[in-house]
Residue, then its C-alpha position, 0 to 999 in steps of 0.5 A: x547440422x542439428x538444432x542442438x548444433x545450432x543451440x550450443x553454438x547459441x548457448x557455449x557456456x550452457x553445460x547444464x540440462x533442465x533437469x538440473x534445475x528441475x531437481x535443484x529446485x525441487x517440490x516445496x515441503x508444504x502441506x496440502x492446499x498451502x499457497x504459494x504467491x508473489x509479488x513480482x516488481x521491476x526496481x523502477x521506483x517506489x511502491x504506489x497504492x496499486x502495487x501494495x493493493x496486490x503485494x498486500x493480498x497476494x501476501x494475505x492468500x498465502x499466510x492464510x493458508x500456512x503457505x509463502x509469500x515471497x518478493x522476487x525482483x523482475x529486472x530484466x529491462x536494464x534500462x528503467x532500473x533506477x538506483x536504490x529501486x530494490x531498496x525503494x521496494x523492500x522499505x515501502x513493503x516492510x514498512x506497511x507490514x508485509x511480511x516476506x517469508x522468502x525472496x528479496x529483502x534488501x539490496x542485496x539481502x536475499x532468503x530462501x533456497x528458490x533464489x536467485x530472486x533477482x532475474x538479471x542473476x538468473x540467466x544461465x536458468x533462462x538460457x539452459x531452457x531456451x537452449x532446450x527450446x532450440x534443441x527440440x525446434x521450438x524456438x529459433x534466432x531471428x536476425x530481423x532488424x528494427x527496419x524490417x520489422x517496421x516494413x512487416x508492421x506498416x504492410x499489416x496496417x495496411x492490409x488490415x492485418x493482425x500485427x506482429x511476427x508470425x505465419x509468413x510475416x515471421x521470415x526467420x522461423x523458415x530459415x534453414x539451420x545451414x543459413x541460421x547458423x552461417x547468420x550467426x557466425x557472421x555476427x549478425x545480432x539477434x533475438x531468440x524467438x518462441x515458434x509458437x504452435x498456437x492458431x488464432x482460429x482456435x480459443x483458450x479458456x481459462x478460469x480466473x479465480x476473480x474474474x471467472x471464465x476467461x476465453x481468448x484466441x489462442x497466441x500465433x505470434x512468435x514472441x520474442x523469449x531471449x533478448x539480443x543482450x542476452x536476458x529473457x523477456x519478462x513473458x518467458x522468464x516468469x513463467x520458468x520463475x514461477x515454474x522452478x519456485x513452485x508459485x501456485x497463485x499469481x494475483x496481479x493487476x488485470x493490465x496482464x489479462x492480454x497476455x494470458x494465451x501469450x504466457x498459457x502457451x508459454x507453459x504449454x510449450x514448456x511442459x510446465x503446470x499451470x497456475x491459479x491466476x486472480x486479475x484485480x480490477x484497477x482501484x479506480x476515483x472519482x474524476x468529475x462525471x467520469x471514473x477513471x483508474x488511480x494514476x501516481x501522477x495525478x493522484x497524490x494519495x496514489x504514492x504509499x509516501x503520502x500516507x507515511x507523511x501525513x502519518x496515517x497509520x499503516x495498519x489503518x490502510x491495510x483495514x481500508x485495502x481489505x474492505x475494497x478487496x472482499x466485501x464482507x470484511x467491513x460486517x467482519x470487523x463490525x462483529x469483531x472489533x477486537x479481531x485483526x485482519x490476520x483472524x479474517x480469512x480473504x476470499x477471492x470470491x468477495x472480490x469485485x471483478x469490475x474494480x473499487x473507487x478509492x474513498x479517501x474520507x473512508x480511509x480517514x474514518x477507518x484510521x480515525x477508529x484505529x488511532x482511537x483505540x491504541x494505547x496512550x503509550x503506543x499512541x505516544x511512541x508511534x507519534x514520537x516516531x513519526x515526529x522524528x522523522x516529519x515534525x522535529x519540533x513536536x518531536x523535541x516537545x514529546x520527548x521534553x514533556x513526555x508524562x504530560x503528551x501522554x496523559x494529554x493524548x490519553x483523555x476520553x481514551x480508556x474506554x468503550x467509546x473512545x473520543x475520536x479526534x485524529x485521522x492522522x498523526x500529522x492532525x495532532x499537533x493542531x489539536x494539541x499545541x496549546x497544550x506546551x507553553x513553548x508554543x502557546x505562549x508564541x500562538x495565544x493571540x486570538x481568543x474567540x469568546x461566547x457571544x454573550x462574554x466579553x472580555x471583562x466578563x471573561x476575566x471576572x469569570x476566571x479570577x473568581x474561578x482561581x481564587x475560590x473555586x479551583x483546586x488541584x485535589x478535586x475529583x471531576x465531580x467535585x470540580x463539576x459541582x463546584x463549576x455548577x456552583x460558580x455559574x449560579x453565583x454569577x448569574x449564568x444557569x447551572x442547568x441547561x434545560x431550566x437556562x433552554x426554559x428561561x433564558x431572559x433569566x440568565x446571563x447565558x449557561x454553564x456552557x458559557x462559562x465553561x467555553x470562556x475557561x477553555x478559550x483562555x487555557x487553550x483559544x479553542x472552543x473545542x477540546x477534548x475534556x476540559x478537567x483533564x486539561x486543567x489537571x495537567x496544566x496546574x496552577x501555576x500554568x494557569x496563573x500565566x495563561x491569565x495573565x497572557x489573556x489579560x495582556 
């Protein structure tokens, strides 16, 4: 009997060497210094902050360098595959604007020629390579049962051992082929495990491109490489995926570090190339004295639905990601507004190795800025297209007063320094409703007057304004003089460092008198421009606004 013996009967249906393989997926055509990275999930749910944080850079490093990002699905763990979880993935990535060059991009949608993208279709790769391993005596089956494996465990506490399979403790590593083989074709069930060469008195190095020089015992344990059904663990089946797809940088969260000497001496043993490796510290939040990491179960904002919901833009939180990962973007983008992050090259040198707290009051500042820079146009249509999805009633007011939403959503915009009123798309509609009769005439109940304006007061001001000073031809300086004009006429001071001088003179100041017309058009003291709202709503909304206030 020889180990091949014992590989082809573990592995029948495998006729293909690795060489095979090794030459069907052959070198990337990429010119020198091209990254190549993934974002590898298990199709468990969606996608939260800490995932995008790494689909997001991992796609950053490759397309700054010309090279592929590409989306390959890990789901060898049958058992936490929920339904439309692929699907769950790709619609979180694409609609943050992740481009995927290559790999998974639908439920059942795949590009690129490195495929099969999905682990589950790729296990006869996994099996000819770990036929392999058996072959050359560097893998083995092992028939230890849960129980056995529990007695193994409980002695190792109790002696204060280092626990899991290996040395003495690994008793099928010193079965003979005769007893292997007569195990298995007693049907015995089993698992093929790595016969793992390390020592634990030795130590591996290694640098990682975030977190520097890295040193750990190296890995005596021999881990399990094929499971009992059949698939591979994801520890050997990522380490020939990204060997037979060419993967140069892997950027994944630093839960992974542990397992460096396990998947360097998966390489090792399998003759691989090494790749880079680039471990992101954890985005961490505030929580009472302490920090701790941002949790999808505690923290709201951690699920990227959040932030579709409350209609902050995707871009805006791709500006706020790239402001924790390197810390010279924030100065970058100050010196070029008009840059994309496309323009700025990341550095996994400016990323901080002891993670980022997350600051939501920032990302509401960096999309306040973005929203206040799109067109009124775009402005329209990316709130039109949220609407449609989050707020119908808006949605419906959009499409039937479209001319005036956009000259609405357009006042104090085409300038150099745009007024900045939404941090989201959701905020809108509060800052805007009174804008559509459909729902002022519904809300117009409470109109908060200037102090020093009483109703009558208020009434008087706005009848003399419609009848005498307003008209739908003036220029906003000849609107503004003619306000000027109104309140001397009344009493009220059209300058306000002569009314700040002489107040006991006056019955208040052009700001009175220009809130008091502002409260009865919109309730609201604060707006944005008060002769661009006029201007859209025109005299005949006006006259029932009035006669709405004088109810």
């Amino acid at each position: 009997m020889t180990n091949k013996d014992l590989a082809n009967l573990i592995f029948p249906n495998i006729d293909k060497s690795i060489d095979y393989y090794e030459n069907l997926y052959a070198e990337r055509d990429l010119k020198e210094g091209s990254i190549v990275s993934r974002f590898a999930p298990s199709p468990t749910g969606f996608v939260h902050m800490g995932s995008l944080f790494s689909a997001f850079l991992a796609s950053k490093v490759a397309h700054d360098t010309n090279g592929i990002f590409y989306i390959r699905i890990e789901d060898t763990d049958q058992e936490r595959k929920v339904e439309n979880g692929v699907e769950n993935i790709i619609r979180d990535l694409t609609n943050f604007g992740i481009d995927i060059d290559e790999g998974v991009v639908g439920e059942n949608e795949e590009i690129g020629k490195y495929g099969p993208y999905v682990q589950s279709k790729r296990r006869d790769i996994y099996q000819c390579y770990a036929k392999d391993l058996i072959e050359k005596g560097l893998a083995y089956p092992c028939f230890c049962s849960s129980a056995e494996l529990d007695e193994i465990r409980n002695i190792q506490e109790v002696n204060k051992e280092e626990i899991g399979y290996y040395g003495s403790f690994a008793k099928c590593r010193y079965l003979s082929l005769e007893e292997q083989i007569k195990k298995i074709e007693n049907g015995e069930k089993y698992v093929i495990r790595l016969k793992s060469p390390g020592d634990i008195s030795h130590r591996v190095k290694i640098k990682d491109l975030i977190k520097g020089e890295l040193e750990f015992p190296e890995n005596n344990l021999d881990i399990v490489i094929i499971k009992s059904d059949g698939l591979p663990t994801y520890h050997f089946a990522h380490a020939i995926d990204d060997h037979l797809m060419h993967t140069t940088h892997i950027v994944r969260g630093d839960e992974w570090v542990s397992s460096l000497p396990v998947h360097l001496q998966l390489f090792q043993v399998l003759n691989f190339k090494f790749p880079k490796y680039a471990h992101l510290s954890p985005i961490m939040v505030q929580d009472g004295n302490s920090k701790r990491k941002l949790s999808k179960r505690k923290d709201a904002y951690a699920a990227i639905s959040y932030y579709h919901e409350l209609g902050i833009p995707n871009e805006a939180v791709k500006l706020y990601l790239m402001t924790i990962a390197n810390s010279n973007f924030e100065a970058w983008y100050q010196s070029n507004p008009n840059g994309t992050i496309d323009d700025f090259k990341f550095d996994f040198k400016k990323v901080s190795s002891s993670g980022s707290l997350f600051d939501m009051d920032k990302l509401l500042n960096i999309s306040k800025n973005y929203i206040s820079y799109l067109s009124k146009e775009e402005l329209y249509e990316r709130v039109l297209q949220w609407a449609q999805k989050y707020d119908t009633e808006l949605y419906q007011l959009y499409i039937d007063h479209k001319e005036d939403t956009i000259a609405f959503l357009n006042i104090e915009r085409e300038r150099k320094k745009p007024r900045k009123d939404y941090a989201s798309f959701s905020e809108i509609k509060e800052n805007s409703w009174y804008m559509y009769d459909e729902l002022f005439d519904a809300k117009a109940k409470e109109y908060i007057l200037p102090e020093n304006i009483s109703k009558e007061d208020a009434i008087d001001i706005i009848d003399l304004y419609l009848s005498k000073y307003y008209s739908e031809n003036d220029s906003e300086d000849e609107w503004f003089a003619k306000m000027k004009e109104m309140c001397d006429s009344l009493g009220y001071a059209s300058n306000i460092k002569e009314y700040k001088e002489n107040k006991e003179q006056f019955k208040g100041s052009i700001v009175d008198i220009s809130n008091t017309i502002r409260v009865i058009f919109t309730t609201k003291m604060t707006t944005p421009n008060l002769y661009d709202i006029l201007k859209i709503l025109g005299a005949n909304r006006m006259k029932k606004r009035i006669d709405i206030f004088k109810r």
